[in-house]
N, C-alpha and C positions, 0 to 999 in steps of 0.2 A: 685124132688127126695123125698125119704120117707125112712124112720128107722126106725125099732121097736126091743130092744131090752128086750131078755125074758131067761130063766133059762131053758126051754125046760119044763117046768113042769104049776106050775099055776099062775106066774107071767110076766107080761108082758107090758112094757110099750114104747108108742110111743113116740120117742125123736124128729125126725126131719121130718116135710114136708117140703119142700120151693121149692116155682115157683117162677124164678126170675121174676122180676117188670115189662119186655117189654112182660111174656107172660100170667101175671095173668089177670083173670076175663074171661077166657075161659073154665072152668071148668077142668084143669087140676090139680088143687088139691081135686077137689072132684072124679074124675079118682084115685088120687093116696091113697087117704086113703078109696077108698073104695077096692081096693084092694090089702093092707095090712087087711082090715076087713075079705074080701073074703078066706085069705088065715092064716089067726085067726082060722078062724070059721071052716075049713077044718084039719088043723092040731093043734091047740092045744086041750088039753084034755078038759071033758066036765066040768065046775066050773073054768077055768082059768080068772084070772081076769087080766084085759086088763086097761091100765089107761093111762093120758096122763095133759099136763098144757098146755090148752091153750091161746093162747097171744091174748089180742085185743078182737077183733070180730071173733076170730076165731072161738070161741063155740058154732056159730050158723052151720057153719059148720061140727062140729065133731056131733052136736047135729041129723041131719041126719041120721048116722048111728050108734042111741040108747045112743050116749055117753053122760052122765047125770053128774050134777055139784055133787059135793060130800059135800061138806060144809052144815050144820055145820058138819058134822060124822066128816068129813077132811079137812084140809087144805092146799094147794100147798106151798112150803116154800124152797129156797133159800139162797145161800151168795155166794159172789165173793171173791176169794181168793185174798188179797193186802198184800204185801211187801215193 
């Protein structure tokens, strides 16, 4: 499965791919973000920017289709809420 949540305008970021573990290494996550790109590219405006944090070795993945590390301009950055 795949998520990309975006404001309808020029922002837009990918939250969730995941294939689970009996069906990965069959190209079903490059199936699924390349069509979330597919459909980027078709309906948002032209200059939206499109971002995403990838985990692991995932970045050679996203790297496919165009998606380039941001750092130093950017940094990906985090915290877990505890109580």
């Amino acid at each position: 499965m795949g998520r990309v949540v975006g404001d309808n305008g020029l922002f837009y970021q990918v939250v969730d791919i995941a294939v689970g573990p009996e069906h990965q290494r069959r190209g079903l996550g490059k199936a699924i973000v390349g069509k979330i790109v597919d459909h980027l590219k078709q309906s948002a405006p032209v200059g939206a920017h499109v971002s995403l944090i990838a985990d692991g070795l995932a970045h050679h993945l996203y790297a496919q289709f165009g998606f380039k590390p941001t750092a130093p301009d950017s940094i990906g950055m985090a915290f877990t809420i505890k109580r």
